[in-house]
N, C-alpha and C positions, 0 to 999 in steps of 0.2 A: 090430047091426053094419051100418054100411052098405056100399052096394054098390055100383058102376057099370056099366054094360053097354056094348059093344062095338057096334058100325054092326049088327054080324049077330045081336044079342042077347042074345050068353053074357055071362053076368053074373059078373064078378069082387070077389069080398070085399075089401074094406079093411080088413084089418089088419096093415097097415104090411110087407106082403110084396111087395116090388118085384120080386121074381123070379119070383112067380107074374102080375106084371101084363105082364113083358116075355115069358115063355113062354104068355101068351095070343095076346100080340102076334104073335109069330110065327106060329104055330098059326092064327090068324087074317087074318092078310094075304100070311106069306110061304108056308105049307106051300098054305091055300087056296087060292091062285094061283097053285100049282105051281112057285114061286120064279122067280117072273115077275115079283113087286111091283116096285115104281119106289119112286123117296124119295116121289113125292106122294103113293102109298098108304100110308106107311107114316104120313108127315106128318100127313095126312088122318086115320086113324085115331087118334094121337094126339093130336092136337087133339081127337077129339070124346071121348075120355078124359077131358081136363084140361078141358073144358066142363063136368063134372058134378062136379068137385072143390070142395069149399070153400076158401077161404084157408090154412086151416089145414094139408086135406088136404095140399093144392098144395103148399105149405112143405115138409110132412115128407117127400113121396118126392122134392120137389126134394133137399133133403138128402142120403135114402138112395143118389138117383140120382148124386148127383156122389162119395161117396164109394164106392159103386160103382165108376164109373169113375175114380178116383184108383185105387184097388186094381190094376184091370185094367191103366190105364197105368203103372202101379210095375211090375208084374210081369212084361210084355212088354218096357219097359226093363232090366229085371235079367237076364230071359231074352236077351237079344241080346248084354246085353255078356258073359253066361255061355258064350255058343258063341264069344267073341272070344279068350278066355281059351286060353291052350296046353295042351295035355293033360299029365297028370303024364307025366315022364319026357323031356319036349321042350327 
């Protein structure tokens, strides 16, 4: 299996687990820096993720990544218009 490593190291598994590459993420720019990061540390960082990626890699957590986020933005849309809604009995 291959692997990628991080600016500081740690070395993350590729096997198509996008949520262990985004909770390194954190863990490593924003927990390390005390949630001090900026977008250009986060940037920074992944860029040099996606520098060790194949084409292929790159493709599949592009994939994972955006249906990821469709998920999160469905649910956060459904959640808003749910608190819009009038309570039984109104």
């Amino acid at each position: 299996m291959n692997a990628i490593k991080t600016s500081t190291g740690v070395e993350i598994p590729l096997d198509g687990d996008l949520l262990a590459v985004v909770e390194t993420l954190f863990q490593e720019v924003t927990v390390r820096h005390e949630l001090a990061r900026t977008y250009e540390d986060m940037m920074r960082e992944i860029q040099h993720l996606a520098e060790q990626l194949s084409p292929e890699e790159l493709r599949a957590y592009f994939i994972e990544s955006l249906f990821l986020n469709t998920v999160t933005y469905e649910n956060e849309r459904l959640g808003a218009l749910v608190k819009k809604l009038p309570e039984d009995g109104e």
